[in-house]
Backbone as a ProteinNet text record, in pm:
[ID]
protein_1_A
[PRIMARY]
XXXXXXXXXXXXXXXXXXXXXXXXXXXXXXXXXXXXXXXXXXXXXXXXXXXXXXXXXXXXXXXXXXXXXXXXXXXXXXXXXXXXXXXXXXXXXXXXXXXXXXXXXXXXXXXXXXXXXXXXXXXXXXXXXXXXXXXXXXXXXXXXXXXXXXXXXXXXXXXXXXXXXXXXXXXXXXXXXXXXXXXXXXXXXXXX
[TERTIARY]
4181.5	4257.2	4186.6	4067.4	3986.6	4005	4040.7	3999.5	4165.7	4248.8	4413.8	4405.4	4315.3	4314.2	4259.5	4155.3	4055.3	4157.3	4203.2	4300.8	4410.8	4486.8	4578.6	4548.6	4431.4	4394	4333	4294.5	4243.5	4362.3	4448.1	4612.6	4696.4	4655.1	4680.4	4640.6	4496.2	4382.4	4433.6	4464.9	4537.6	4672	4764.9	4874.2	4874.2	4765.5	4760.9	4710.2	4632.9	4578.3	4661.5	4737.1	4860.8	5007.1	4982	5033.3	5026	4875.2	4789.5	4855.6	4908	4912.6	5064.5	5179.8	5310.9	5361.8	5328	5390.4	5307	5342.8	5246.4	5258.9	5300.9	5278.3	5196.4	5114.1	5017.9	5080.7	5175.2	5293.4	5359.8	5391.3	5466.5	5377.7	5228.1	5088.8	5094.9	5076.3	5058.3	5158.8	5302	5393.1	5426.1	5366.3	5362.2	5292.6	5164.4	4984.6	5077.5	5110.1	5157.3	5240.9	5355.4	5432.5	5402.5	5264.1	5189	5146.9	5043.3	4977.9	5069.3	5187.7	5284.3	5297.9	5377.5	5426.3	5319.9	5199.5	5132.6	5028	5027.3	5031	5110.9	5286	5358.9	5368.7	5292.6	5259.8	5116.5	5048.5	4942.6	5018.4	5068.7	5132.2	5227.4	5265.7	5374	5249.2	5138.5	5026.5	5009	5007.7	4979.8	5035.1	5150.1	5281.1	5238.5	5210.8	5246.4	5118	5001.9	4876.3	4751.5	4685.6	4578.4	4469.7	4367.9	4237.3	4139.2	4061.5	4028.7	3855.9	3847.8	3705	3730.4	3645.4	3609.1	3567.9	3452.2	3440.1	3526.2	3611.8	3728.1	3806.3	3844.6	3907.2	3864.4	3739.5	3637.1	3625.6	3602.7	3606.5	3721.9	3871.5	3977.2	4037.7	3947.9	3972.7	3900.5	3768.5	3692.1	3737.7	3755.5	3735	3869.2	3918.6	4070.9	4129.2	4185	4287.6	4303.6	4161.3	4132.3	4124.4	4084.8	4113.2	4254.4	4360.1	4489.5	4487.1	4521.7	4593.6	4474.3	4400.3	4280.6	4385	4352.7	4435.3	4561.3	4657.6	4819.8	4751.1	4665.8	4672.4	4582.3	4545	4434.6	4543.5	4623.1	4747.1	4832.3	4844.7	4965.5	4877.4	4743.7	4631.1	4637.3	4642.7	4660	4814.4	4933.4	5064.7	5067.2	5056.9	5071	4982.9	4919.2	4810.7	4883.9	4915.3	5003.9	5143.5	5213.3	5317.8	5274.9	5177.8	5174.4	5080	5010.3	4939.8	4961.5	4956.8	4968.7	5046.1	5148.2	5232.2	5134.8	5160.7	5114.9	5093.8	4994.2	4971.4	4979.2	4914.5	4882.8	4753.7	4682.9	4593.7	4469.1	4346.3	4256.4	4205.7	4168.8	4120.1	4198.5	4324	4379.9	4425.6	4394.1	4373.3	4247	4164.5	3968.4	3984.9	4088.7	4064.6	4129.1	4291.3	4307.1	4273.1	4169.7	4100	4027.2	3921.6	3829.5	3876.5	3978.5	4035	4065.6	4151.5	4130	4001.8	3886	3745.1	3700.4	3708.6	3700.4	3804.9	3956.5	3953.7	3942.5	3835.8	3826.3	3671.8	3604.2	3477.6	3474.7	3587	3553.1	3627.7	3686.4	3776.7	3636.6	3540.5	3450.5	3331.7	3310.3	3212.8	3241.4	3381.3	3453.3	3421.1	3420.7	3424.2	3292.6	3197.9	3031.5	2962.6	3033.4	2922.4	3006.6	3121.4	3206.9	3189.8	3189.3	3160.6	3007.7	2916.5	2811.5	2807.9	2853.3	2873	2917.1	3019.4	3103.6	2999.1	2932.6	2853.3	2693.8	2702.1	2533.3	2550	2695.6	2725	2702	2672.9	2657.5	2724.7	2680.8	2749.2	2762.1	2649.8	2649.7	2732.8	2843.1	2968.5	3116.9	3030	3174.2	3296.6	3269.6	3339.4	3376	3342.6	3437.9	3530.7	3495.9	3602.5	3652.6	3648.9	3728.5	3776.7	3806.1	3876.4	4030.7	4088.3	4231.4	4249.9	4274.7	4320	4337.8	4383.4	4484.7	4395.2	4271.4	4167.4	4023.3	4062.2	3930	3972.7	4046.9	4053.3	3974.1	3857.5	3771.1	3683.7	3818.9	3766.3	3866.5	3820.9	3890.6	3874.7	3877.6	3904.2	4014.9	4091.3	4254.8	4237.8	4302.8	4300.6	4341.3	4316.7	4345.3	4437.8	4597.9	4677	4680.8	4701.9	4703.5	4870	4864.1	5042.4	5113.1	5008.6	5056.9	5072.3	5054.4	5025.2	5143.1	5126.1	5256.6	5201.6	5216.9	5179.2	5266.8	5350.3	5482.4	5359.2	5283.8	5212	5093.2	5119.9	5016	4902.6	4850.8	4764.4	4685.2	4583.4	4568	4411.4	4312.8	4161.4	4162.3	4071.4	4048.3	4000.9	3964.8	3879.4	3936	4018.9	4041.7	4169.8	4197.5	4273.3	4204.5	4054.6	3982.3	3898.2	3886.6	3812.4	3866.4	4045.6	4107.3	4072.1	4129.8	4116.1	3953.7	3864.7	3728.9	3760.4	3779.3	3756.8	3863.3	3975.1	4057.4	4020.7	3930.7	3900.9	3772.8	3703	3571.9	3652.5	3732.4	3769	3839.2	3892.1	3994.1	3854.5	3785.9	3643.8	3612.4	3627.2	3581.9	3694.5	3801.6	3928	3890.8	3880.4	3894	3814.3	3675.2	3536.5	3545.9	3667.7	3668.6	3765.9	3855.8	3949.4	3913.6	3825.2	3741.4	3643.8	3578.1	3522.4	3593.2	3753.6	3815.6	3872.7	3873.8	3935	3769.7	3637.2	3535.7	3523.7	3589.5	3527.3	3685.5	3749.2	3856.3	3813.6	3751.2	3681	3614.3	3543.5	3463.8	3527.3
5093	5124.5	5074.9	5025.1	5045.7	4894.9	4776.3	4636.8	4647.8	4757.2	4718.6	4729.5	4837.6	4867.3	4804.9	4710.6	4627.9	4513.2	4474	4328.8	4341	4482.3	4497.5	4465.3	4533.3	4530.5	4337.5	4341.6	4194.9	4061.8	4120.7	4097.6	4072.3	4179.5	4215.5	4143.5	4174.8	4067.5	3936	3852.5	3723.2	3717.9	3836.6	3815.5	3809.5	3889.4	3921.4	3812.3	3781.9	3622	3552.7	3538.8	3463.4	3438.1	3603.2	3638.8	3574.4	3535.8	3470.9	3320.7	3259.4	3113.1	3071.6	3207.6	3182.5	3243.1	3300	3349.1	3295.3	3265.1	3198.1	3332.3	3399	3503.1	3621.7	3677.5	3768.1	3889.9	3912.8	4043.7	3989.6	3895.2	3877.6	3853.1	3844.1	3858.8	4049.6	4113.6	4227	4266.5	4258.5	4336.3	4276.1	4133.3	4064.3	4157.4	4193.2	4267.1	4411.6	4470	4643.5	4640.1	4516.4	4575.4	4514.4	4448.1	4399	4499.9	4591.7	4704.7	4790	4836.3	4923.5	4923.3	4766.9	4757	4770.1	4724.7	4704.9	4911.4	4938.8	5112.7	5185.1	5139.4	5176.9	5120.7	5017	4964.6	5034	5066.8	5164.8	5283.6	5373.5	5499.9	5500.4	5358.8	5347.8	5335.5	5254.6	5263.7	5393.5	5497.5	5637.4	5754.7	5677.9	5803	5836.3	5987.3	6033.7	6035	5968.9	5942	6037.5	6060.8	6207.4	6120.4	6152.3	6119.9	6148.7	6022.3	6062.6	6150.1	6125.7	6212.5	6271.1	6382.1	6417.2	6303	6198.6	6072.4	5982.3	6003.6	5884.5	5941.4	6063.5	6143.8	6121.4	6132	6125.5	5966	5880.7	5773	5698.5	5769.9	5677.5	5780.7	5902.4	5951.7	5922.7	5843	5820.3	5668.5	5620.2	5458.4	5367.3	5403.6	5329.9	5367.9	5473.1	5526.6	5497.6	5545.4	5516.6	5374.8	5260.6	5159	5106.1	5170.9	5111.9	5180.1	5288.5	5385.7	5338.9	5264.3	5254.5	5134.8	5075.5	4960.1	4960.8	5050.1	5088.5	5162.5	5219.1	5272	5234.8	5099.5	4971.9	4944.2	4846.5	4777.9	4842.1	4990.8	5072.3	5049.7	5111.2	5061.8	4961.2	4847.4	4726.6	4680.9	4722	4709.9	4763.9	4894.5	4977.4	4897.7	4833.1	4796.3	4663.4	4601.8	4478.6	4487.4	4631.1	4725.5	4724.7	4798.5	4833.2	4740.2	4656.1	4526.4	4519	4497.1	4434.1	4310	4255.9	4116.1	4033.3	3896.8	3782.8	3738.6	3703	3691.2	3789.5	3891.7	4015.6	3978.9	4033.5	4057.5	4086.6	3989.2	3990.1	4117.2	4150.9	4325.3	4431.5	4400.6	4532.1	4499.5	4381.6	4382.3	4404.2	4398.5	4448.6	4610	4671.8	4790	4853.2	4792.6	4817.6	4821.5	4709.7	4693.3	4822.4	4797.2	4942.2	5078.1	5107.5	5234.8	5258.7	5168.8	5165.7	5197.4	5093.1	5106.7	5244.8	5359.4	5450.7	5572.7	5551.6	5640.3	5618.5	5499.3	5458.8	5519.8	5486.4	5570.2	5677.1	5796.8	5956.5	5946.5	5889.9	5920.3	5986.9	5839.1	5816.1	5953.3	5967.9	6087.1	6208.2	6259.4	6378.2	6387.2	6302	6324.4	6263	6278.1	6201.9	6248.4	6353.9	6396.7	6303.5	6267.9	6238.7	6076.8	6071.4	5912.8	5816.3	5936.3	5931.5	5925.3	5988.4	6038.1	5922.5	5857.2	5777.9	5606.7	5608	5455.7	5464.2	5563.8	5567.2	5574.9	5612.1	5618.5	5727.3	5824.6	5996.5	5997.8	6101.4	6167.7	6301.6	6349.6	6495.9	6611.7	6561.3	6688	6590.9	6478.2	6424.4	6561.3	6623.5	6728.6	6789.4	6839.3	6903.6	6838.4	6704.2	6615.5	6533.1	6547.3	6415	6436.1	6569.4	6651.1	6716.2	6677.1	6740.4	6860.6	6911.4	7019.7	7147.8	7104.6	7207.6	7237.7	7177.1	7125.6	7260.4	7228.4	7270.9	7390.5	7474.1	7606.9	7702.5	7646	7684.6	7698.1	7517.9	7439.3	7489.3	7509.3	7593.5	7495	7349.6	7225.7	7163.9	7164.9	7126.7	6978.4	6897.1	6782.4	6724	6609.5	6521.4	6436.1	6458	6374.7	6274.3	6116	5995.1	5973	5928.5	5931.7	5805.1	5747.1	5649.8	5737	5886.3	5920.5	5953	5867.1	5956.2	5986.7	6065.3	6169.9	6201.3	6093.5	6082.1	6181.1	6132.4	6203.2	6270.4	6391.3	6515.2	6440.8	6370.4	6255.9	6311.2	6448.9	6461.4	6542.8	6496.2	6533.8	6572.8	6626.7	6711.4	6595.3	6492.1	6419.7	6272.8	6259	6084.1	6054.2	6125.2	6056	6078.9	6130.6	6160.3	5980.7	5993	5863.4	5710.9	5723.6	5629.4	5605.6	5705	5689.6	5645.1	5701.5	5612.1	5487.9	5474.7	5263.1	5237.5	5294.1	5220.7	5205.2	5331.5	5273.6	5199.4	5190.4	5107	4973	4926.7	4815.1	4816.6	4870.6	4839.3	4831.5	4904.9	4854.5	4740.8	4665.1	4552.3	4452.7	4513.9	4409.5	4443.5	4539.6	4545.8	4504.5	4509.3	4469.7	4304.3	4227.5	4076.2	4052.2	4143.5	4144.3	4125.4	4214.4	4243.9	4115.2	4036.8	3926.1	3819.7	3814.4	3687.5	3709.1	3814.7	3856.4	3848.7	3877	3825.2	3666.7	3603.3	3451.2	3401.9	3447.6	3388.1	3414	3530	3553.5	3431.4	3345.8	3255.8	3164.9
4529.5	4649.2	4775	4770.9	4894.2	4951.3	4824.3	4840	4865.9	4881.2	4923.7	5088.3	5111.3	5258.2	5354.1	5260.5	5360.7	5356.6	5271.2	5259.9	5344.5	5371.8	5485.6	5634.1	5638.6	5748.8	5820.9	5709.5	5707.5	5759	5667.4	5732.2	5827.6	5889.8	6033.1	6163.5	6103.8	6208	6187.2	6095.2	6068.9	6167.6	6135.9	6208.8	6358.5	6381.9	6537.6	6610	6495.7	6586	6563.8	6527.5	6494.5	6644.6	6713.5	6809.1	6891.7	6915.1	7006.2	7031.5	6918.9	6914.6	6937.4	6877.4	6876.7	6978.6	7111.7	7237.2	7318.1	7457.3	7636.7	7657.4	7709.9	7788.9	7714.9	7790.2	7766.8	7727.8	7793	7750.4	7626.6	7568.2	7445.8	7367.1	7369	7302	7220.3	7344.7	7379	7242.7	7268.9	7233.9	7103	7028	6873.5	6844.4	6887.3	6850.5	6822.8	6913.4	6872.5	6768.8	6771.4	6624.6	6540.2	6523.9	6369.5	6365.6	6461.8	6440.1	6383.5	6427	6427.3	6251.5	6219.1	6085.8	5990.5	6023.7	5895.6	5900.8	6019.8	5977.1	5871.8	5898.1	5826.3	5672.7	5609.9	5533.4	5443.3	5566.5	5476.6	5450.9	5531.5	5493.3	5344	5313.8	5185	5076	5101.6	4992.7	4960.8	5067.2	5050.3	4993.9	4987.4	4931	4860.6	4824.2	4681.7	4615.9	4672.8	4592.7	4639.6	4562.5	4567.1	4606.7	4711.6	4699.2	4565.1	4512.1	4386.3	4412.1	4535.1	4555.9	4694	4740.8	4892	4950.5	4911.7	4942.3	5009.2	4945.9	4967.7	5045.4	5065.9	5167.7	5299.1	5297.8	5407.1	5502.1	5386.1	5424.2	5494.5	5474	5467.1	5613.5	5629.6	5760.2	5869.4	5841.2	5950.7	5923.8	5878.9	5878.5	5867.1	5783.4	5742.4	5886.1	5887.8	5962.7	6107.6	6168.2	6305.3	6321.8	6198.6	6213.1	6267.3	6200	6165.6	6366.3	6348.1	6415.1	6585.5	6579.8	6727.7	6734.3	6678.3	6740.9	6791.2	6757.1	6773.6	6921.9	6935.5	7069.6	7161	7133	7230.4	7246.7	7184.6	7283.8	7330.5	7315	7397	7504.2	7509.7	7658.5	7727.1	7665.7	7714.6	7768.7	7720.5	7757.8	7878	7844.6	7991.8	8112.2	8086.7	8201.3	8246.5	8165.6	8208.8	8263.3	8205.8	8295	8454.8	8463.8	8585.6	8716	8648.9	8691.8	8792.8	8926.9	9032.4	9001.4	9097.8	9081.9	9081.4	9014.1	9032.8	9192	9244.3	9383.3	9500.4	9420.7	9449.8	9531	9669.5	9717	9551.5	9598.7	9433.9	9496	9612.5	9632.4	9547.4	9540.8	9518.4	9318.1	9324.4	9167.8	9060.2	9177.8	9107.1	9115.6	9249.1	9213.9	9086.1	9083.5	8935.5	8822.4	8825.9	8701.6	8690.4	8800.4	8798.1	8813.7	8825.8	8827.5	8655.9	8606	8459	8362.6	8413.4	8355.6	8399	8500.6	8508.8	8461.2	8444.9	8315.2	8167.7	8160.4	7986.9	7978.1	8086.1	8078.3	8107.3	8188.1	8140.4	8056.5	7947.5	7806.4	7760.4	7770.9	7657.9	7688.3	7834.5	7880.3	7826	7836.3	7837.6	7652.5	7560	7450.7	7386.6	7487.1	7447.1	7316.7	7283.6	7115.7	7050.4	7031.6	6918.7	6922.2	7083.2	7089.6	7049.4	7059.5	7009.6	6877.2	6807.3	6664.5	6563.2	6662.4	6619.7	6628.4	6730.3	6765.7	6686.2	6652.9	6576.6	6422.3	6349.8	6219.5	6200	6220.5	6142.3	6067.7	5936	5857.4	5821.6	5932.7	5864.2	5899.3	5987.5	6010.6	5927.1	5870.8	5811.9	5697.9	5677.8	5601.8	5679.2	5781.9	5874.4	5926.4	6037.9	6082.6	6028.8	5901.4	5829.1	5722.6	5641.6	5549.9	5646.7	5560.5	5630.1	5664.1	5745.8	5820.6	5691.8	5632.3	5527.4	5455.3	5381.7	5304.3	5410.7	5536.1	5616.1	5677.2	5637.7	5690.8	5801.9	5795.2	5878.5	5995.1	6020.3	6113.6	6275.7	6302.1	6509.5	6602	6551.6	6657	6641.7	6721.2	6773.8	6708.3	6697	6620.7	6732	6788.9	6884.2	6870.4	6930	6927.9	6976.4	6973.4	7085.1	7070.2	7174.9	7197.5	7117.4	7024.2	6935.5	6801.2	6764.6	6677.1	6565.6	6447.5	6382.1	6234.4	6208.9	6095.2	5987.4	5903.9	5816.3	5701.8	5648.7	5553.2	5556.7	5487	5544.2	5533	5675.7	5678.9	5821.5	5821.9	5986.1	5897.2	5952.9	5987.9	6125	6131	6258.4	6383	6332.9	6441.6	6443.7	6305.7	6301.8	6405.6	6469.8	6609.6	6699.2	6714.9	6816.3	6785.3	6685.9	6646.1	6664.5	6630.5	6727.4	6807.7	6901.6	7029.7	7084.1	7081.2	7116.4	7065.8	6950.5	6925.1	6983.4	7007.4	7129.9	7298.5	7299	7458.4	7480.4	7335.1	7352.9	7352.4	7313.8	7264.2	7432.9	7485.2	7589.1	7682.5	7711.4	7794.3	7815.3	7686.7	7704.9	7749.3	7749.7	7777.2	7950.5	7970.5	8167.5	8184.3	8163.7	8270.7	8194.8	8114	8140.5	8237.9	8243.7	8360.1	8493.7	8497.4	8643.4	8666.7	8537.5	8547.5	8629.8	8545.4	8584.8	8722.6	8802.3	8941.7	8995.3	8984.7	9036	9033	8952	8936.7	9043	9089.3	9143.8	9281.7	9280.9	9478.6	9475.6	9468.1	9463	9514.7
[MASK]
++++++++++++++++++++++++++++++++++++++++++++++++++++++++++++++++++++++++++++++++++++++++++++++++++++++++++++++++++++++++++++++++++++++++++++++++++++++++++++++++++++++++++++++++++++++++++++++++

């Protein structure tokens, strides 16, 4: 099962770069990237139907790693859409487009502050609360942490750990970090 999930995903990354080459506009980039992300999520969830984790292991693994994989990326480019939504026009004052940028890079960095153990947790590899945040809800009875919804979140199969949409979401705003402060690069190299 594991060499199905890495090959999907692997998939994906093919298609998306794929996005890259068959649309000009950065918004029809954007919006190929979310519904490869979109479809090929819904493509893991059909691998999933119906099928038992064959260890806690694998439970564990496919809540910290698979999932937030699929599911970070579905909510990096909702990050990234919205930002190209609301963008400043083309020939916009470059002042008032560095501040956009940086107003962005500042709520991606208190995402990341506001949730600093997890984001920590998450960039150094830990494992030793993996049974708490990464066993399903139903499974962890014991656990009194709200599960973190991202507004990309959909949950067709009793498919919810306590932390793996918390875990999305960080690799989505680490990943979107790096999309603004190149943003903010290319509006610094245009003052020039």
């Amino acid at each position: 099962m594991k060499e199905q999930y890495r090959q999907l995903y692997e998939q994906m990354l093919v298609e998306m770069d794929d996005c890259g080459k068959r649309h000009d506009t950065e918004k029809e980039q954007i919006e190929c990237c979310f519904q490869t992300c979109e479809r090929n999520w819904n493509a893991l969830l059909e691998l999933l139907n119906h099928r038992q984790f064959r260890s806690l292991h694998d439970e564990i693994w496919f809540f910290k790693t698979v999932k937030p994989a699929f599911t970070g990326m579905l909510e990096y480019y909702a990050l990234v859409y919205k930002a190209t939504l609301f963008h400043p026009e083309s020939g916009s004052d470059l002042h008032e487009v560095r501040n956009f940028w940086e107003k962005e890079l500042r709520h991606a960095e208190k995402f990341l502050r506001e949730n600093e153990e997890i984001y920590q947790y998450f960039k150094t590899g830990n494992t030793e609360m993996d049974e708490v945040y990464f066993v399903r809800a139903a499974r962890n009875a014991t656990s009194t942490m709200q599960a973190y919804r991202s507004h990309t979140a959909t949950n067709p199969f009793r498919a919810s750990s306590s932390h793996d949409g918390l875990f999305a979401a960080i690799l989505a705003r680490d990943k979107y970090l790096n999309y603004v402060k190149s943003k903010i690069e290319d509006v610094e190299s245009q003052s020039f």
